[in-house]
Phi, psi and omega in degrees: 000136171301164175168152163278160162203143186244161181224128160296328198234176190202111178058024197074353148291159183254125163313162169276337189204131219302164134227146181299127229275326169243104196295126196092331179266172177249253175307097166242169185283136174238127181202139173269104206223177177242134179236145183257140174267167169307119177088356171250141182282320207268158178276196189181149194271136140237180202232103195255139154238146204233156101015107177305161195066325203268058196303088181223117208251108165309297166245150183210142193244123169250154171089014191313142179246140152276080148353287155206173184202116197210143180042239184232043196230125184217137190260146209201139165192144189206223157232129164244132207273158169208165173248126194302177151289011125291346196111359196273158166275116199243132182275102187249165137329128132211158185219135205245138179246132227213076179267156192240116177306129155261170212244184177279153174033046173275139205216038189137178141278159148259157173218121159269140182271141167265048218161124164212088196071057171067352157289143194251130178320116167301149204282329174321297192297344183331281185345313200241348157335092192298155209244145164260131173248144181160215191244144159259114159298110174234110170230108200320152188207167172262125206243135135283303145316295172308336201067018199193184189276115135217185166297086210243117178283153178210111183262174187212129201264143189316307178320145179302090191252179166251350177228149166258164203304348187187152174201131177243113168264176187055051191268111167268135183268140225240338168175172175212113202259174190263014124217016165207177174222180183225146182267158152231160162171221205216091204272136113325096168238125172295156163318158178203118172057228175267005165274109173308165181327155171232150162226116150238177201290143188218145198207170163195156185245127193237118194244170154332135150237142194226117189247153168262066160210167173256185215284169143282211196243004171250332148305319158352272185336304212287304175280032154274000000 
């Protein structure tokens, strides 16, 4: 996905005022993939910004976590390697503030569940899947289910509700392609009769939504 991006930190330390993660670029490709490194069998995710058009990799985050998501503003935080004075490679904190180039009339997201009751959707049937539309929340949260602190999504449909249409707690981020990205985490069925709560595996694929009208002035309100 296009996007500025700023960087909070400097060699693992926090900076006083945000700087640009590439000194000089504006619009950069922001993407997330899995990779194997060299001399490790297992892969691992990192998070590059690259040159539109261009696979050329300027900056690398490994191990990006989301943080939050909010409007069209998204927080990245990982490990980024710098070289100590001997040369060696050494692994600090950084964290990337991301705002995301929208498209014309973009209103919003569609989200496909990639997980059905813990199953995993055929990359096929995506295509033909139906789709939920609204804003995604991603934020920390207290799970009940869980007993603890985590990371929890939220869609939420432009109409005012009091719950949102879906939530993924315990929420990862699973890649990012150069137009949509994808969540994992863990859908909640509630107790029903003699079956208990249930947490099974849960994913979403989440792209634009692009309406040909323009917002209203309460979705306006809603993604500042």
């Amino acid at each position: 996905m296009k996007a500025w991006v700023v960087r909070r930190r400097d060699a693992g330390a926090a900076m006083v005022a945000p700087a640009p993660v590439v000194e000089g670029a504006s619009l950069l490709e922001l993407l997330v993939v899995e990779i194997t490194e060299e001399g490790n069998r297992r892969p691992i995710k990192v998070a590059r910004l690259q040159p539109l058009g261009e696979p050329r990799i300027l900056a690398q985050l490994k191990l990006p976590m989301l943080v939050q998501l909010k409007g069209w503003k998204m927080v990245l935080s990982g490990i980024e390697e710098v070289r100590n004075e001997t040369g060696r490679v050494r692994g600090v904190a950084q964290t990337w503030l991301c705002e995301l180039r929208l498209p014309e009339n973009a209103v919003g997201f569609c989200v496909k569940d990639t997980y059905i009751c813990g199953v995993r959707v055929p990359r096929g049937a995506l295509h033909q899947a139906s789709s939920s539309r609204g804003r995604i929340v991603v934020a920390g949260d207290h799970s009940n289910a869980l007993q603890r602190q985590t990371s929890c999504a939220e869609l939420h449909h432009h109409q005012i509700a009091t719950f949102p249409a879906k939530r993924l707690i315990d929420c990862h981020l699973d890649f990012i392609s150069d137009s949509s990205f994808g969540l994992g985490g863990l859908v909640i069925r509630e107790a029903h009769q003699d079956r208990p709560q249930l947490l099974e595996r849960g994913g979403w694929l989440c792209e634009f939504d692009v309406m040909e009208r323009q917002l209203t002035k309460a979705e306006y309100r809603m993604l500042r």
